[in-house]
KOLVEX-876875 format. One record per residue (C-alpha): residue in one letter; residue number from 1; x, y, z. Coordinates in steps of 0.001 Angstrom, whole numbers. Layout:
+------+-----+---------+---------+---------+
! rest !  nr !       u !       v !       w !
+------+-----+---------+---------+---------+
!    A ! NUM !       X !       Y !       Z !
...
+------+-----+---------+---------+---------+
//
This chain:
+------+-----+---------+---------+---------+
! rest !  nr !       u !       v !       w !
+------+-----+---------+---------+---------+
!    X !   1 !       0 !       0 !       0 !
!    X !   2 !    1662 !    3384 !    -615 !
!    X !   3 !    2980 !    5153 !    1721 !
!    X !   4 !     463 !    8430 !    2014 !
!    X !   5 !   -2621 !    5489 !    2533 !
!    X !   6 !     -66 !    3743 !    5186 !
!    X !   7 !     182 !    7098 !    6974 !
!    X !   8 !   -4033 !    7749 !    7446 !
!    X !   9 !   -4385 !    7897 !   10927 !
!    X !  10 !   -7381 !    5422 !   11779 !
!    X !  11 !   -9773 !    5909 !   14091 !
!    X !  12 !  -13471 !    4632 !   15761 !
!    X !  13 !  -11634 !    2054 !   17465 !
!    X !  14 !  -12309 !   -1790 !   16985 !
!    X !  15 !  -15809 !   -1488 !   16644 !
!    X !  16 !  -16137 !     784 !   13867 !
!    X !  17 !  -18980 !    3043 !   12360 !
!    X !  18 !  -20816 !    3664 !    9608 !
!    X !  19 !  -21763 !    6022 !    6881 !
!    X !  20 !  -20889 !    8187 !    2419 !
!    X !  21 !  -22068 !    8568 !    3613 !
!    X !  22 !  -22228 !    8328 !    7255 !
!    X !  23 !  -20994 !    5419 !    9874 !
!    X !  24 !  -21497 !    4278 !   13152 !
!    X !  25 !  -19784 !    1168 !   14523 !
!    X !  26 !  -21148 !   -2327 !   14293 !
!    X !  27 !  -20550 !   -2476 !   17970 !
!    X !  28 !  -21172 !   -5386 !   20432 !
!    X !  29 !  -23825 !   -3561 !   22294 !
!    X !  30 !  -26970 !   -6279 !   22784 !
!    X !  31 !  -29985 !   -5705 !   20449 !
!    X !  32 !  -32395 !   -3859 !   21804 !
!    X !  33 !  -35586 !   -5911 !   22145 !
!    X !  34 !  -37580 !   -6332 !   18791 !
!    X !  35 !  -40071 !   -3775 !   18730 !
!    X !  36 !  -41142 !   -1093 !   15955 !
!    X !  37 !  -39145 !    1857 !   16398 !
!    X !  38 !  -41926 !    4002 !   16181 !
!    X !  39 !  -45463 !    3858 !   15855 !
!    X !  40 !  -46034 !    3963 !   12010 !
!    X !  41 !  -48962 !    6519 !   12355 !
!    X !  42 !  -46465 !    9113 !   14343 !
!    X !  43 !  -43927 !    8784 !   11314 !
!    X !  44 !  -46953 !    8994 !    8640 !
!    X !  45 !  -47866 !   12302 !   10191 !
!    X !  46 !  -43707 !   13365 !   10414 !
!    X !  47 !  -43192 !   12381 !    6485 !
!    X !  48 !  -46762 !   14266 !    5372 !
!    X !  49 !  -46167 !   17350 !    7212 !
!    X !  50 !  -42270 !   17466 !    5504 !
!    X !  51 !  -43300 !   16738 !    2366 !
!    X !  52 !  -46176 !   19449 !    1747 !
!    X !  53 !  -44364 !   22006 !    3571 !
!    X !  54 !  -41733 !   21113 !    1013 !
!    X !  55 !  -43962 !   20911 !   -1655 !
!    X !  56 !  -42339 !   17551 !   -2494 !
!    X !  57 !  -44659 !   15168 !   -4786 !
!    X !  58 !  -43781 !   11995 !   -3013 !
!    X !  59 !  -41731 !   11340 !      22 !
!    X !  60 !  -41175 !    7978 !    2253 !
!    X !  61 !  -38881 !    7031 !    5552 !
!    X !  62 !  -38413 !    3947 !    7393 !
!    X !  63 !  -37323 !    3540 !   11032 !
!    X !  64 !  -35120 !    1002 !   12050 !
!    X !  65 !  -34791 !    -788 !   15139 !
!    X !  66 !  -33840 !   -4142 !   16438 !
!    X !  67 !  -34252 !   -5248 !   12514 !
!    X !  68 !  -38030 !   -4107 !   12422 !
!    X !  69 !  -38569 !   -1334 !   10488 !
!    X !  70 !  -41834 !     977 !   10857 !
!    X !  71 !  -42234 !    2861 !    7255 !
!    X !  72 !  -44738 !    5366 !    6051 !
!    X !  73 !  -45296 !    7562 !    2479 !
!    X !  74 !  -47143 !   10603 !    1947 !
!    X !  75 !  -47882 !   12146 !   -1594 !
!    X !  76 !  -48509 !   10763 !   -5321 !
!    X !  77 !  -46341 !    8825 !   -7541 !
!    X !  78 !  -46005 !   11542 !  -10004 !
!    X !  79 !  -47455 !   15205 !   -9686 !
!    X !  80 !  -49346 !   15283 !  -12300 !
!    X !  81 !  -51554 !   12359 !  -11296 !
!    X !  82 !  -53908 !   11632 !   -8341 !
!    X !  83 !  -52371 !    8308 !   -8194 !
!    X !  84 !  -51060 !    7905 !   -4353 !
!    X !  85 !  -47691 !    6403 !   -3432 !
!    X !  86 !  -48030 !    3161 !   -1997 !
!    X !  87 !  -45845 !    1749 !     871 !
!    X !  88 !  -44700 !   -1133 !   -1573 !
!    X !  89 !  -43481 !    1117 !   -3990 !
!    X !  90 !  -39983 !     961 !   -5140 !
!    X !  91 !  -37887 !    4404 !   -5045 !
!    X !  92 !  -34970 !    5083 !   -6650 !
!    X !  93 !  -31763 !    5495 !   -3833 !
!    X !  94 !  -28710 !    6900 !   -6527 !
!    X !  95 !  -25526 !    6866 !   -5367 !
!    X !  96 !  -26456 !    5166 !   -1893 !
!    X !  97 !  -26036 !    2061 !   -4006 !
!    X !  98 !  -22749 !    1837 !   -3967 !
!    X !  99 !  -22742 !     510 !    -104 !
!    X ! 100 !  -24705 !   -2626 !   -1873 !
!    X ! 101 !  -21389 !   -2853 !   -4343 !
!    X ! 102 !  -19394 !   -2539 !   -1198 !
!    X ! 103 !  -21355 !   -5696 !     423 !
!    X ! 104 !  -21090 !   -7501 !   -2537 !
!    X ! 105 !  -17427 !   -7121 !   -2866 !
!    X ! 106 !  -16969 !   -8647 !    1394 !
!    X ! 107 !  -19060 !  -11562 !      23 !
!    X ! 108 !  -16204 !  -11988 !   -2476 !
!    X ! 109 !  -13338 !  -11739 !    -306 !
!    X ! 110 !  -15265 !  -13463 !    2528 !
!    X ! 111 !  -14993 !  -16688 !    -608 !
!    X ! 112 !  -10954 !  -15657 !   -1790 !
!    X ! 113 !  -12054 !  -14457 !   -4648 !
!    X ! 114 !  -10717 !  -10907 !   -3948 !
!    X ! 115 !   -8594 !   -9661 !   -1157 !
!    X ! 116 !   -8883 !   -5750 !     253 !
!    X ! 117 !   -5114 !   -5148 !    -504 !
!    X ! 118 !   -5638 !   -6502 !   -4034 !
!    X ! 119 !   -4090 !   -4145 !   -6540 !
!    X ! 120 !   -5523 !   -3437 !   -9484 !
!    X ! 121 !   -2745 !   -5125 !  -11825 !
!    X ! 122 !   -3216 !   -8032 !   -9811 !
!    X ! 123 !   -7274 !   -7963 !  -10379 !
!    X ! 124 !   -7130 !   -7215 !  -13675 !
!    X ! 125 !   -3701 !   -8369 !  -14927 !
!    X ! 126 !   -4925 !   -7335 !  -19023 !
!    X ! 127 !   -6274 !   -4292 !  -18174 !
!    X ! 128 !   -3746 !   -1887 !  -19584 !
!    X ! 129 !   -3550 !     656 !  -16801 !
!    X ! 130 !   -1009 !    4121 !  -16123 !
!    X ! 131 !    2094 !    2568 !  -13700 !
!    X ! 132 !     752 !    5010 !  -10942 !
!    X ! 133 !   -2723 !    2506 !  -11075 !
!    X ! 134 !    -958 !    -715 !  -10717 !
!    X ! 135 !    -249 !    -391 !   -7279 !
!    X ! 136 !   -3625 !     934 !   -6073 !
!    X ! 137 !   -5574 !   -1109 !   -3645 !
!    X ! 138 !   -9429 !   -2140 !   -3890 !
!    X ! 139 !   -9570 !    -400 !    -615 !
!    X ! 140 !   -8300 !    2786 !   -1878 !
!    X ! 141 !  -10509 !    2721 !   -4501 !
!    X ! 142 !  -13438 !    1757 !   -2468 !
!    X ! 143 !  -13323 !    4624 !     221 !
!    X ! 144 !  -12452 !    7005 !   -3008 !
!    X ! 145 !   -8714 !    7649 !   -2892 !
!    X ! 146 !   -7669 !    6540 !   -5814 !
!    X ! 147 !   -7061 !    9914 !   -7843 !
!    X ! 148 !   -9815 !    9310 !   -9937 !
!    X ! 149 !  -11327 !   12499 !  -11476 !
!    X ! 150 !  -14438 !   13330 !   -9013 !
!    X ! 151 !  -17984 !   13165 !  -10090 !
!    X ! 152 !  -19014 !   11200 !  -13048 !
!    X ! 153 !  -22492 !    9467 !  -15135 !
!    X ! 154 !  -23242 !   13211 !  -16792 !
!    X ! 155 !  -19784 !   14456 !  -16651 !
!    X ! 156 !  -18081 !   15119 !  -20375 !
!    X ! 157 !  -15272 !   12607 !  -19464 !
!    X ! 158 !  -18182 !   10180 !  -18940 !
!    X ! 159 !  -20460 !   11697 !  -21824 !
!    X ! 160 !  -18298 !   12027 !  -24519 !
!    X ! 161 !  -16472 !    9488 !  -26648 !
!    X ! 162 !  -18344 !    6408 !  -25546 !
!    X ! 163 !  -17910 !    3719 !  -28262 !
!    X ! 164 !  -21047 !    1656 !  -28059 !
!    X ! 165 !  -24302 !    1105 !  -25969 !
!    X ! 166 !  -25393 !   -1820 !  -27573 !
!    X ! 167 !  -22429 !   -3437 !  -25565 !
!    X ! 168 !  -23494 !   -5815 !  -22726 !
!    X ! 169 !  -23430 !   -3959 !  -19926 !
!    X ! 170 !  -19928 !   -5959 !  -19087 !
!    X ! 171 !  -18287 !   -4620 !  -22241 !
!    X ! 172 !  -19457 !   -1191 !  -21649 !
!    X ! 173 !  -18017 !   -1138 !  -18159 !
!    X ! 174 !  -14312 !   -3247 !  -18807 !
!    X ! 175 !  -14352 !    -100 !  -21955 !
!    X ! 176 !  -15042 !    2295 !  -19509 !
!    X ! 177 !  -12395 !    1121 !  -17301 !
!    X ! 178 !  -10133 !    1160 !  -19752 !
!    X ! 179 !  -10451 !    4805 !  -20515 !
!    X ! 180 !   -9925 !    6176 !  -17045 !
!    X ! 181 !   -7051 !    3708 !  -15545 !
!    X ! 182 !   -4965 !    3985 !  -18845 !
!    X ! 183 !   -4977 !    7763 !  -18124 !
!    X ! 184 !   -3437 !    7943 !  -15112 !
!    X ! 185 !   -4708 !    9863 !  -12049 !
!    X ! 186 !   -5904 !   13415 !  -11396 !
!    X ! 187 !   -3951 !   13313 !   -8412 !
!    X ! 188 !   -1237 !   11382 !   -6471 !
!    X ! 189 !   -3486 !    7761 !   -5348 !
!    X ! 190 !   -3769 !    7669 !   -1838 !
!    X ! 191 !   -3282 !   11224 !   -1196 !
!    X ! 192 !   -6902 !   13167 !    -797 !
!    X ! 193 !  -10322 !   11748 !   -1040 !
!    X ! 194 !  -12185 !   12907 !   -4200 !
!    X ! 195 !  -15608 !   11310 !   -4215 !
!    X ! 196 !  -16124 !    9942 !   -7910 !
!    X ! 197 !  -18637 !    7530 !   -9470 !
!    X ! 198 !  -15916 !    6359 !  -11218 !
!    X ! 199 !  -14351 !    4175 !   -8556 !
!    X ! 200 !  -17502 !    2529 !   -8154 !
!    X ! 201 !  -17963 !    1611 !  -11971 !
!    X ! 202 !  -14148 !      54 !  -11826 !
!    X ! 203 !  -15074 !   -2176 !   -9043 !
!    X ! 204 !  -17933 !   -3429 !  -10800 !
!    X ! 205 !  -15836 !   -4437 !  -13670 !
!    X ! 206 !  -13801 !   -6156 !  -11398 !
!    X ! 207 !  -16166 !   -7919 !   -9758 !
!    X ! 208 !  -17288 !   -8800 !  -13162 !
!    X ! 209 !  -14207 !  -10285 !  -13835 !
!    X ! 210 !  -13346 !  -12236 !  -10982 !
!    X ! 211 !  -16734 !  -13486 !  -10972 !
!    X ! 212 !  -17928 !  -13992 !  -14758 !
!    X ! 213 !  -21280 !  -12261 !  -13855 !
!    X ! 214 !  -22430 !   -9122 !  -14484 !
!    X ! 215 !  -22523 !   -6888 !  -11308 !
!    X ! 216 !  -26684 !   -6915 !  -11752 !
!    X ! 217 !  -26653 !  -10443 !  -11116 !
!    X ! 218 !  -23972 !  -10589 !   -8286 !
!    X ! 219 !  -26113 !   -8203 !   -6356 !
!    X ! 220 !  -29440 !  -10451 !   -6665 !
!    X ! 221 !  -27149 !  -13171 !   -5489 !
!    X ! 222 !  -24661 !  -11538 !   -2895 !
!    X ! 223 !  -27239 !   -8732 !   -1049 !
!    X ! 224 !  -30780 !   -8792 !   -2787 !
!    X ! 225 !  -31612 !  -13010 !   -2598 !
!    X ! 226 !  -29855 !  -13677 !     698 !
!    X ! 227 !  -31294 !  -10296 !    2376 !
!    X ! 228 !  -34970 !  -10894 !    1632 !
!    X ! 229 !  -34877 !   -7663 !    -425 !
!    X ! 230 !  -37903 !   -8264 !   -2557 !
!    X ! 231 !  -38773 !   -5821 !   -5034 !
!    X ! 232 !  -35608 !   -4243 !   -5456 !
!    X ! 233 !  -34268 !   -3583 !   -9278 !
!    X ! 234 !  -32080 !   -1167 !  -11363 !
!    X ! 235 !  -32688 !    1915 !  -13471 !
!    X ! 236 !  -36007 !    4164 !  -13010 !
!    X ! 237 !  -38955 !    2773 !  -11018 !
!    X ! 238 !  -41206 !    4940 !  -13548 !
!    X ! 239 !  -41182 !    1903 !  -16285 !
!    X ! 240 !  -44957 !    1840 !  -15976 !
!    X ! 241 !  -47819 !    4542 !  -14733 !
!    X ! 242 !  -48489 !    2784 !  -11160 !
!    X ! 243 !  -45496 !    3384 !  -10358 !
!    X ! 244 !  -43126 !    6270 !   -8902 !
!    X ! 245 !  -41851 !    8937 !  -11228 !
!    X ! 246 !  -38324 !   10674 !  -10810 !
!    X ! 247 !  -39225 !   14759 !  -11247 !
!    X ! 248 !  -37398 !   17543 !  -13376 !
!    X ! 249 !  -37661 !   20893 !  -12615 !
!    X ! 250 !  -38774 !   23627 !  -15340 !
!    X ! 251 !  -38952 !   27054 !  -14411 !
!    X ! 252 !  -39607 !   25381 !  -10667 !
!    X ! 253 !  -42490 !   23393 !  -11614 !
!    X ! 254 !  -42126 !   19587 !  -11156 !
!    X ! 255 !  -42258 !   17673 !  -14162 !
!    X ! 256 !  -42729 !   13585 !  -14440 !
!    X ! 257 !  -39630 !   11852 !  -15822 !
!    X ! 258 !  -37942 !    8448 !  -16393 !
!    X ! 259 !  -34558 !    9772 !  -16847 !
!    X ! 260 !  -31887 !    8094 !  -15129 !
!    X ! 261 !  -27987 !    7146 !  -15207 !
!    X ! 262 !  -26918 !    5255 !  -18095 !
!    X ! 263 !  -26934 !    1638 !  -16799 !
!    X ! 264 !  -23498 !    1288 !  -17191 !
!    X ! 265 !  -23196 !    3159 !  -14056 !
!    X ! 266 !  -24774 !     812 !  -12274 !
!    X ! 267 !  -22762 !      15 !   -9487 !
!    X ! 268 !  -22228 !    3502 !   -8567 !
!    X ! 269 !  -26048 !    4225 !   -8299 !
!    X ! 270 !  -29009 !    2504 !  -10036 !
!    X ! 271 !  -30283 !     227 !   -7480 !
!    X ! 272 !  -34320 !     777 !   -6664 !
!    X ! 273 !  -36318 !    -401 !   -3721 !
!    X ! 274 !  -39532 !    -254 !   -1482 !
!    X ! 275 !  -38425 !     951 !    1988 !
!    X ! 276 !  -38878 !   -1992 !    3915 !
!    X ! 277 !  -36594 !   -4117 !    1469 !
!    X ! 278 !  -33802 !   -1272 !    1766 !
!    X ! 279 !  -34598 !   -1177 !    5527 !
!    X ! 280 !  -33549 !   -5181 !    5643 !
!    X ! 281 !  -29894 !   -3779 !    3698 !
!    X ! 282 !  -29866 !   -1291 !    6942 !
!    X ! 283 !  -30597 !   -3748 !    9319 !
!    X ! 284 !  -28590 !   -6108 !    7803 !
!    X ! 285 !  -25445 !   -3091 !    8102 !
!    X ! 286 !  -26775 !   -2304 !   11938 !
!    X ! 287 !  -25955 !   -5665 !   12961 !
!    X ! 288 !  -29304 !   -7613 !   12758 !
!    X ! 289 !  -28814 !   -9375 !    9292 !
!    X ! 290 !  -29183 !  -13210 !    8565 !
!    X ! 291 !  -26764 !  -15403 !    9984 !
!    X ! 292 !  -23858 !  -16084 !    7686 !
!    X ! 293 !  -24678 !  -12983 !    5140 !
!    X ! 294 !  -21899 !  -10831 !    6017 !
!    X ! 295 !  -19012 !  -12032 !    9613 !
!    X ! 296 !  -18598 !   -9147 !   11960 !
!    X ! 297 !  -14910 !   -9108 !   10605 !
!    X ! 298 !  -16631 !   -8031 !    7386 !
!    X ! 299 !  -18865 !   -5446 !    8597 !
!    X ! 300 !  -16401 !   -3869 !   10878 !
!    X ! 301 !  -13732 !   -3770 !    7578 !
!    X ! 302 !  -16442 !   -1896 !    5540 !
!    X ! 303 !  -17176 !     270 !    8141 !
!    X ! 304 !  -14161 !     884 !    9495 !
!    X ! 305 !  -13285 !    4719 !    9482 !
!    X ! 306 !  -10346 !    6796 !    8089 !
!    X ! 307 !   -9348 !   10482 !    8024 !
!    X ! 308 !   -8684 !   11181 !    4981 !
!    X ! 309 !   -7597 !   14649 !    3347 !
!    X ! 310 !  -10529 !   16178 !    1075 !
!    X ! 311 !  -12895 !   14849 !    3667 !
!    X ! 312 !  -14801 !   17409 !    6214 !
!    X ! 313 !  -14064 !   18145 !    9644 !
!    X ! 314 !  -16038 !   15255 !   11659 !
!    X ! 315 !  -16289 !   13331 !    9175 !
!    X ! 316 !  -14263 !    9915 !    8312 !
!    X ! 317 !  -14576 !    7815 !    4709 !
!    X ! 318 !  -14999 !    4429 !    4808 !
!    X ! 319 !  -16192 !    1596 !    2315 !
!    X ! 320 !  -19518 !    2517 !     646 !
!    X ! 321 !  -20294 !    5181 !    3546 !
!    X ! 322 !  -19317 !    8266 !    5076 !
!    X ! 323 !  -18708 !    8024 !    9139 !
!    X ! 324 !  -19278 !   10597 !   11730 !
!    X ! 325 !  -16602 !   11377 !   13997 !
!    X ! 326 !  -18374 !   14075 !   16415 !
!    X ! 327 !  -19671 !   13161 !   18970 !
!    X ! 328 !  -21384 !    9704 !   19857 !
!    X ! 329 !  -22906 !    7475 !   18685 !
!    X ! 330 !  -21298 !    7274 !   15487 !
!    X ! 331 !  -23630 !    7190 !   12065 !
!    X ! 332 !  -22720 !    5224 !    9172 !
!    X ! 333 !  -24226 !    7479 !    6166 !
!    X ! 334 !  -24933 !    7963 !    2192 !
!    X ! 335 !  -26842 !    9946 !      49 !
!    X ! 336 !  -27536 !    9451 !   -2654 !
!    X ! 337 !  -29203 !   11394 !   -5920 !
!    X ! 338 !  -29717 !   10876 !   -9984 !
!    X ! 339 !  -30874 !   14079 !  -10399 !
!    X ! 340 !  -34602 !   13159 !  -10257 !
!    X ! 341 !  -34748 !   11424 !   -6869 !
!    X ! 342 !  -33177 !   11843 !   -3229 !
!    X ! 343 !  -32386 !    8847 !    -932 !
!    X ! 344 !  -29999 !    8897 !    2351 !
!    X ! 345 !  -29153 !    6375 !    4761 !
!    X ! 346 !  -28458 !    6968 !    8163 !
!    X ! 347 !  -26934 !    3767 !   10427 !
!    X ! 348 !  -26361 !    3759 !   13862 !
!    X ! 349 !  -25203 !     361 !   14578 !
!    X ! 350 !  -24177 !     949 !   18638 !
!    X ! 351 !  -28353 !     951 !   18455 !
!    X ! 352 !  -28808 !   -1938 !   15919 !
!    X ! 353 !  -31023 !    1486 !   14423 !
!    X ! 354 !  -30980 !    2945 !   11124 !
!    X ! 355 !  -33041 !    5475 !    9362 !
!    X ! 356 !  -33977 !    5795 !    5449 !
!    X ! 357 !  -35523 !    8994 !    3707 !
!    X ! 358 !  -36360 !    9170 !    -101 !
!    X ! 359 !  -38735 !   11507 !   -2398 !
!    X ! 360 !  -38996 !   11296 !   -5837 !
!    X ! 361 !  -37712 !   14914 !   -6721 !
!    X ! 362 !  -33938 !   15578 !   -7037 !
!    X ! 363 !  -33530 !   19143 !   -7014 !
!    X ! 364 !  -32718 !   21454 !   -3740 !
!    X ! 365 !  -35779 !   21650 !   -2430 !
!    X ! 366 !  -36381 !   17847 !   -1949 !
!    X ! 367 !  -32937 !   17275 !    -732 !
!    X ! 368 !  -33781 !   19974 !    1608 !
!    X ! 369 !  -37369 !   18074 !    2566 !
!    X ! 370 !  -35198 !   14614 !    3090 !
!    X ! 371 !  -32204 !   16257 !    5146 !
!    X ! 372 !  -35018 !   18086 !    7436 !
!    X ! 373 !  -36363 !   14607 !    7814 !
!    X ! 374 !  -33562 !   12629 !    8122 !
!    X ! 375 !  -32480 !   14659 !   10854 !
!    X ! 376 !  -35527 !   14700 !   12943 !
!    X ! 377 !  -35651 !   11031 !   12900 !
!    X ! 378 !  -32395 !   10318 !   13885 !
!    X ! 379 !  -32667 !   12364 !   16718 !
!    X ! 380 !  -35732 !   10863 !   17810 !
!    X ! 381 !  -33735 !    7802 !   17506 !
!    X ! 382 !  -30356 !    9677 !   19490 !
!    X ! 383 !  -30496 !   12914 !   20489 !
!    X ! 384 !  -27049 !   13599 !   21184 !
!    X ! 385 !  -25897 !   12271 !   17680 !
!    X ! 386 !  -24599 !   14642 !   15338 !
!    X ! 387 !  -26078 !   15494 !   12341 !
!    X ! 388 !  -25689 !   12962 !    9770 !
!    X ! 389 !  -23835 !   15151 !    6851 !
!    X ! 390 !  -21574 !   13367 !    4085 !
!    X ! 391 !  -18059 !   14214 !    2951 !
+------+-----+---------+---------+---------+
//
């Protein structure tokens, strides 16, 4: 590992939190007993009153505690419709996928089919790649260290001079890999944190390859199958009228639309799901998933925090989440965003608690609605935690 990752000072201790982003440590505390969080008609009233005085069209949260979640939604799955949002409705979480790549990839190394310290030469030995790539770690390029250029899916070094989409998805990604590692970095690997999409769509073609699957697959086998998650998919949950609509904004007027990242990006953000299948990922990350999904080794390594340059005062990266580092307990957190939708994940695993917020706008105001939200409910959950920001 080189030498500016070696020197990272590391800290949360042995039992580590959560969060991109936000962590809190899967601790050994005892579960509390298994009880809804809160009483669904209190939240139902919390997530109504949010969303109209956000004027959002759709907005849902789930409560987590003990691995029982209590979820409620308020508003209409697309604004120009009557049509109300129901509680099995699948919304769309963005970027807070990539904490499901970051499961899928412990499952792996849980089997030896990857290790943590793998470089990328040594994961994919024909990928032609600059020398200052070879010796980068999965790790590094998990918590987003890498020196990989920052953002990504609608930036022009994403947008411009793609060969072909009629690729399998497979091609598209091992091409897109390609582009960037052969490159070289932005900036010296290891040295700052620079959050980009583009870490996340090299690890799924590494996955990929290791594997032979595509990374759509390997998460119905690795997180969605094993976790219970039913009816979670990828791409935009508006692929038929009953169901929820992303929303544009023209001239601040919401406007239905199906837009989303190209699939390619998939393992950087184009996971869907009803709340109380994401609320079993949560659980599962809190420290109340099925026996044998992911060992406490595991969940402590993806967890585990690091101070990073480029990240914000009191606030750690880890693997797949951001981590709090002010004050106690901990939160494990993500948002996440295509534009059209909001999503964030807040886990508190010292409480075996977790908290999800999404709304089917992606503009300020609705990211706005689901911080407000978010916050309230966490510190209904822990009022002294801090407020659950990302890097």
């Amino acid at each position: 590992m080189p030498e500016a990752v070696r020197g990272w000072r590391r800290t949360g201790g042995g039992k580590a939190a959560l969060a991109i982003l936000l962590c809190a440590c899967a601790g050994a505390a005892p579960a509390p007993p298994r009880r809804e969080a809160q009483p669904e008609d209190a939240l139902a009233s919390q997530v109504a009153q949010v969303r109209s005085q956000h004027g959002i069209p759709a907005m849902g949260a789930s409560v987590v505690r003990g691995g029982v979640p209590s979820t409620a939604v308020a508003g209409v799955r697309r604004v120009d419709a009557s049509d109300p949002v129901q509680r099995t409705d699948a919304f769309h979480l963005g970027s807070d996928t990539k904490a499901i790549t970051a499961s899928v990839v412990a499952r792996l190394v849980e089997r030896g089919l990857l290790r943590w310290d793998e470089t990328l030469a040594e994961a994919l030995p024909k990928t032609k790649m600059s020398p200052a790539f070879r010796s980068v770690t999965l790790e590094m390029v998990l918590r987003h260290v890498a020196g990989l250029p920052g953002g990504g899916a609608f930036t022009p070094e994403f947008t411009q001079g793609f060969d072909d989409e009629h690729w399998t998805l497979e091609h598209q990604r091992a091409d897109m890999t390609d582009r960037f590692l052969v490159k070289g970095p932005t900036l010296p690997p290891g040295t700052r944190f620079v959050y980009s999409n583009y870490d996340y769509l090299i690890i799924g073609h590494v996955v990929e390859h290791v594997t032979g699957k595509p990374w759509e697959q390997l998460v119905q086998e690795e997180v969605f199958a094993p976790l219970r998650m039913v009816g979670c998919g990828f791409g935009p949950t508006a692929t038929h009228p009953g169901a929820v609509w992303g929303h544009d904004v023209d001239k601040g007027v919401y406007t239905p639309t199906a837009e989303d990242n190209r699939p390619l990006m998939g393992p950087a953000g184009t996971v869907h799901c009803p709340l109380d299948a994401w609320a079993r990922f949560a659980a599962a990350h809190a420290g109340d998933g099925p026996a044998g999904w992911l060992t406490d080794a595991s969940l402590r390594k993806l967890h585990e925090p690091l101070q990073v340059p480029g990240v914000g005062p009191g606030k750690d990266i880890a693997m797949g989440w951001g981590v709090t580092t002010l004050g106690a307990p901990q939160l494990l957190t993500h948002n996440g965003s295509n534009g059209y939708n909001t999503a964030r994940i807040v886990v508190i695993p010292r409480l075996h608690a977790a908290v999800l917020v999404t709304a089917n706008a992606g503009d300020e105001r609705a990211r706005d609605a689901v911080d407000e939200l978010s916050d309230l409910l966490v510190h209904q959950l822990a009022p002294d935690a801090p407020k659950a920001r990302t890097p």
